[in-house]
C-alpha positions in Angstrom: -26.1 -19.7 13.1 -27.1 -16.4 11.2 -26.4 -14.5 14.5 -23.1 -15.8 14.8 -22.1 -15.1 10.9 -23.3 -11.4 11.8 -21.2 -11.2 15.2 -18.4 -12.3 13.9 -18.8 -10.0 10.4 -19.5 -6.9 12.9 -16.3 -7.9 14.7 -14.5 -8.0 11.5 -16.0 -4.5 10.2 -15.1 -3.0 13.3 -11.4 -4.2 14.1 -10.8 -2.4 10.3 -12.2 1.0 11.5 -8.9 0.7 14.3 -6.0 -1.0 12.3 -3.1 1.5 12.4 -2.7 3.9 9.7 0.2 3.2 7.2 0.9 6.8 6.4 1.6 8.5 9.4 3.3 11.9 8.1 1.2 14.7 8.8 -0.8 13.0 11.8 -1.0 14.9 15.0 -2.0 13.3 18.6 -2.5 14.9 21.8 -2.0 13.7 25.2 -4.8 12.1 27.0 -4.3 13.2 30.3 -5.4 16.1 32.9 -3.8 19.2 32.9 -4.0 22.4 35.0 -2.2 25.7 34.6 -0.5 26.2 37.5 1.4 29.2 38.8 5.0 29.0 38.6 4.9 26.4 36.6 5.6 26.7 32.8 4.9 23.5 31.7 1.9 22.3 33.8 -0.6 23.3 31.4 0.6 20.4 28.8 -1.1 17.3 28.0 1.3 16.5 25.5 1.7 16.2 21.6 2.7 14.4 19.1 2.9 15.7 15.5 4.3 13.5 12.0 5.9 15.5 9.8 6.2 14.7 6.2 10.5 14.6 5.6 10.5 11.5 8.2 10.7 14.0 11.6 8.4 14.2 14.3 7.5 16.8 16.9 7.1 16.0 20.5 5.9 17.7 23.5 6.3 15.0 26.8 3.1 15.7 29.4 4.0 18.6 31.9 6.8 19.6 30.0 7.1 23.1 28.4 10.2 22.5 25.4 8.7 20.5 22.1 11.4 18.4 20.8 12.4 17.5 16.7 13.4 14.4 16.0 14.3 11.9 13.4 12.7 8.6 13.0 12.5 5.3 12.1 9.6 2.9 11.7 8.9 -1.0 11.8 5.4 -1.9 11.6 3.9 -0.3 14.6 7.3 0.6 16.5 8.5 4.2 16.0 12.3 4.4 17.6 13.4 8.5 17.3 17.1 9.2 16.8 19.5 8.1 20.0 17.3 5.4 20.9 16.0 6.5 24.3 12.7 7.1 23.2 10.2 4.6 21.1 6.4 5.0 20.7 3.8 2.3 19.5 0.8 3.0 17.5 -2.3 1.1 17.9 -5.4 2.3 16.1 -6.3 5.6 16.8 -4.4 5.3 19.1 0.2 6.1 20.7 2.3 5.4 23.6 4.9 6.7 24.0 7.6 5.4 26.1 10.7 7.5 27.2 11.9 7.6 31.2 10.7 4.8 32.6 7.3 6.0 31.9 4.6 4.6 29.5 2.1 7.9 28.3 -1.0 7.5 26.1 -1.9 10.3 23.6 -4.7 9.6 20.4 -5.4 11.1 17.1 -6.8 14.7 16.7 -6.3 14.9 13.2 -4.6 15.2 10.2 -2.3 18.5 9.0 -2.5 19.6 5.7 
C-alpha cells in the first residue's frame, strides 16, 4: 500500500513540474526540428521561434521560413489564437504547437527574456 501512496504522490509531484505556465509574456521557444543551411535557400537554416512579448504581441518565425512575423494575441487557457485567426498555437508544459497551413509544428521552451 505504501508503494502505491508514493507512486501516485511522485505522479502528482511530477505532473506539477509540466502544468503550463500562466504568465507567458517574455517566454521564448524554439522549434524542435532539423535544420540545414542550404545554398540558395534563405530560410533553410530555421527551426523556428516563438517569442512572448510583454504588451500582448508575439514574435514568430514558421520552420524553413526566413521573415519573423508580429502579431497580436489572444489567450483562453491553453489556446493562443493571433490576430486574423489563421493561426492558433497550444501550450502544453514546456511545451507549443503551433498550427497554421494545414500543418501541426512542435517548438519547446529555451527560456525566459528579461
Amino acid at each position: 500500500m505504501r508503494i502505491l501512496v508514493f507512486i501516485f504522490l511522485l505522479a502528482m509531484v511530477q505532473s506539477t513540474w509540466a502544468q503550463t505556465p500562466c504568465k507567458i509574456d517574455g517566454l521564448e521557444y524554439r522549434g524542435t526540428g532539423v535544420a540545414e543551411h542550404q545554398e540558395g535557400c534563405e530560410g533553410c537554416g530555421n527551426v523556428g521561434m516563438v517569442r512572448f512579448l510583454p504588451d500582448g504581441r508575439l514574435d514568430y518565425l514558421l520552420p524553413g521560413s526566413d521573415m519573423v512575423d508580429r502579431k497580436v494575441y489572444t489567450r483562453k487557457g491553453d489556446r493562443i489564437t493571433l490576430e486574423g485567426g489563421k493561426v492558433t498555437m497550444e501550450l502544453r508544459g514546456d511545451s507549443l504547437f503551433l498550427e497554421a497551413f494545414d500543418h501541426r509544428y512542435p517548438y519547446v521552451r529555451v527560456r525566459v527574456m528579461e
